[in-house]
C-alpha positions in Angstrom: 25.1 -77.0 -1.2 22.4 -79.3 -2.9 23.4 -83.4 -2.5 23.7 -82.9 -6.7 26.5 -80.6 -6.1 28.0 -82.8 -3.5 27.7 -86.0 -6.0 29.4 -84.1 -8.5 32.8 -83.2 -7.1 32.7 -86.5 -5.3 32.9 -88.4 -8.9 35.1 -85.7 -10.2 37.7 -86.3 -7.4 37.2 -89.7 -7.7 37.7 -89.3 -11.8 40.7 -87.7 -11.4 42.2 -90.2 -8.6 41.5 -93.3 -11.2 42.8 -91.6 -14.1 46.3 -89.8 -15.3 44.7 -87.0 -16.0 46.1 -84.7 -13.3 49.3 -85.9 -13.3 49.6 -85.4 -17.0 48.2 -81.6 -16.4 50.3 -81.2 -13.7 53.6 -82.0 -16.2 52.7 -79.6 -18.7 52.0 -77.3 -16.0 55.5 -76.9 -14.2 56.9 -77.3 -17.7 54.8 -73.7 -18.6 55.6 -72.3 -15.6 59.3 -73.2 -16.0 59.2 -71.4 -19.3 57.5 -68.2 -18.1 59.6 -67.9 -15.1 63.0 -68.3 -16.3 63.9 -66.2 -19.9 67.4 -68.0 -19.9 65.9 -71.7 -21.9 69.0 -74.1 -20.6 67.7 -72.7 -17.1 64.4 -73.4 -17.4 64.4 -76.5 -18.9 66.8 -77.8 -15.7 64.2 -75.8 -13.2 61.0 -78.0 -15.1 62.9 -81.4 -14.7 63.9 -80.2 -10.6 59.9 -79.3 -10.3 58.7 -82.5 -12.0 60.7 -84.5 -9.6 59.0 -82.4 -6.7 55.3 -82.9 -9.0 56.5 -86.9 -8.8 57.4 -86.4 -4.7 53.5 -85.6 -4.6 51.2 -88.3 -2.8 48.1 -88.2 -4.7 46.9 -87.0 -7.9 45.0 -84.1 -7.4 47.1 -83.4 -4.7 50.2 -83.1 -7.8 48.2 -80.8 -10.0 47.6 -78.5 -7.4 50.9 -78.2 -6.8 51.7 -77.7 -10.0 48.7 -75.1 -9.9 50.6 -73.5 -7.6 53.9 -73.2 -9.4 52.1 -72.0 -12.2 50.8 -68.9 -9.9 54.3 -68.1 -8.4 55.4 -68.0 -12.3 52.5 -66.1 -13.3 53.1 -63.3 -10.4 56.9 -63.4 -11.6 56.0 -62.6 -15.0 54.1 -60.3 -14.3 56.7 -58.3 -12.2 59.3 -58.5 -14.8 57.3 -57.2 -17.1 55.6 -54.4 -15.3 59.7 -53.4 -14.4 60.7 -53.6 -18.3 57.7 -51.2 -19.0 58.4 -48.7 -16.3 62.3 -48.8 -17.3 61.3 -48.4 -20.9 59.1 -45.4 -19.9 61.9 -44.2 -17.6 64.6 -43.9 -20.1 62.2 -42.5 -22.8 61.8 -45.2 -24.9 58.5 -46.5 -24.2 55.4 -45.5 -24.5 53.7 -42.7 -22.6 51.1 -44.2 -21.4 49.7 -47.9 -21.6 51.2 -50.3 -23.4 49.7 -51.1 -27.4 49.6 -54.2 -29.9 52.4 -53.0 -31.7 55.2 -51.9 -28.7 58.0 -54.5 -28.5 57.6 -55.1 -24.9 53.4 -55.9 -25.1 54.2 -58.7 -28.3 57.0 -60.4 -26.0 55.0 -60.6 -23.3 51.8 -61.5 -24.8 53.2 -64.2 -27.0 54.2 -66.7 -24.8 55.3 -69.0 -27.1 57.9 -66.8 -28.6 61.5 -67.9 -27.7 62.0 -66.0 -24.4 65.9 -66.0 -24.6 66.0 -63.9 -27.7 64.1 -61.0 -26.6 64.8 -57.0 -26.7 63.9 -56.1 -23.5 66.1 -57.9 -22.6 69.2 -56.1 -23.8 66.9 -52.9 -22.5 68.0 -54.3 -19.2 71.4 -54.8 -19.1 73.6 -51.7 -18.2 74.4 -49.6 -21.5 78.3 -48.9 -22.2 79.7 -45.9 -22.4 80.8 -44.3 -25.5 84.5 -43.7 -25.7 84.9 -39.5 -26.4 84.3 -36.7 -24.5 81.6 -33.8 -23.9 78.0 -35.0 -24.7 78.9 -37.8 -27.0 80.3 -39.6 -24.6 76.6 -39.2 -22.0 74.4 -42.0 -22.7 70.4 -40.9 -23.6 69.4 -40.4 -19.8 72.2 -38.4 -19.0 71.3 -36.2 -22.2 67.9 -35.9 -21.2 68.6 -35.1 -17.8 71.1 -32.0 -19.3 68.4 -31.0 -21.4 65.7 -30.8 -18.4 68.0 -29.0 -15.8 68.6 -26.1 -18.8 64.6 -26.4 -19.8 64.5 -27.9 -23.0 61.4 -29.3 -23.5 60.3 -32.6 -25.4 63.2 -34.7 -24.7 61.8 -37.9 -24.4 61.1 -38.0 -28.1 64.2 -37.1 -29.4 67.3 -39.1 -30.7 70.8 -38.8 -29.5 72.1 -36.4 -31.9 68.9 -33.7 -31.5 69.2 -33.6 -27.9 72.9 -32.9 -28.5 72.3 -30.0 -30.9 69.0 -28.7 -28.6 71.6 -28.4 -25.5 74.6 -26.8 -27.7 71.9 -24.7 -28.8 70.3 -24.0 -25.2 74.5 -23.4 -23.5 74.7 -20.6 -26.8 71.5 -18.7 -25.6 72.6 -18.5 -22.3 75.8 -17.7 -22.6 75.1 -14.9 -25.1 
């Protein structure tokens, strides 16, 4: 390392020590974090004041923003996961898409426009358990249940149909087999 290199990051430091620079940073960025770790807003907006207090714990300047650096990585990574999981559960129950994810798939807009309000999101109800429908015989099977019919009698293409065509391709499957 040349004694120019050396000079450099010394004033830099010694930049960010004098000014409030990195404390300012450091703010925005365990309120970001907060955000993209947390979807419920009320939540993270009570985890962003808790990691501000920690941010104001902090002896030093630089020593605060890369604290906050490093909140902002566990956020990123946790992201990240969720994300991955809604994709692979969208795939898994034949909603998604069959192989990466595009522009124009629910789950890629909501999790590449950050700014979007979190709380309001579809995947989210994609997540939560599905009810089942009052009735009896296949109405009353939810879509993975259907699909699962369908595969075990060898219909083929499930993952593309609706409800009420997998119904009709398995009543029409149970007719040829039992004639």
């Amino acid at each position: 390392m040349s004694s120019a290199q050396i000079v450099s990051i010394v004033i830099g430091v010694i930049i960010a020590e004098c000014t409030d620079i990195a404390p300012w940073l450091a703010k925005q960025l365990v309120r970001w974090s907060a955000q993209l770790q947390y979807l419920d807003r009320a939540r993270a907006v009570i985890r962003a004041e808790e990691l501000e207090a920690v941010i104001d714990s902090r002896p030093g300047k630089l020593f605060k923003l890369v604290t906050a650096l490093l909140f902002t990585l566990q956020a990123g990574i946790s992201w990240t996961r969720r994300a991955v999981h809604w994709w692979m559960l969208a795939r898994e129950i034949g909603k998604g898409p069959t192989s990466a994810p595009t522009e124009s798939d629910p789950l890629t807009e909501e999790t590449t426009n950050l700014g979007a309000d979190i709380a309001d999101t579809p995947t989210r109800a994609a997540a939560k358990p599905r009810a089942r429908r009052s009735g009896t015989g296949l109405s009353a099977k939810v879509l993975p249940e259907l699909q699962k019919i369908a595969a075990e009698l060898g219909v083929s293409g499930t993952g593309r149909m609706r409800k009420s065509q997998l119904i009709t391709a398995i009543q029409e499957k149970q007719r040829e087999t039992s004639d």
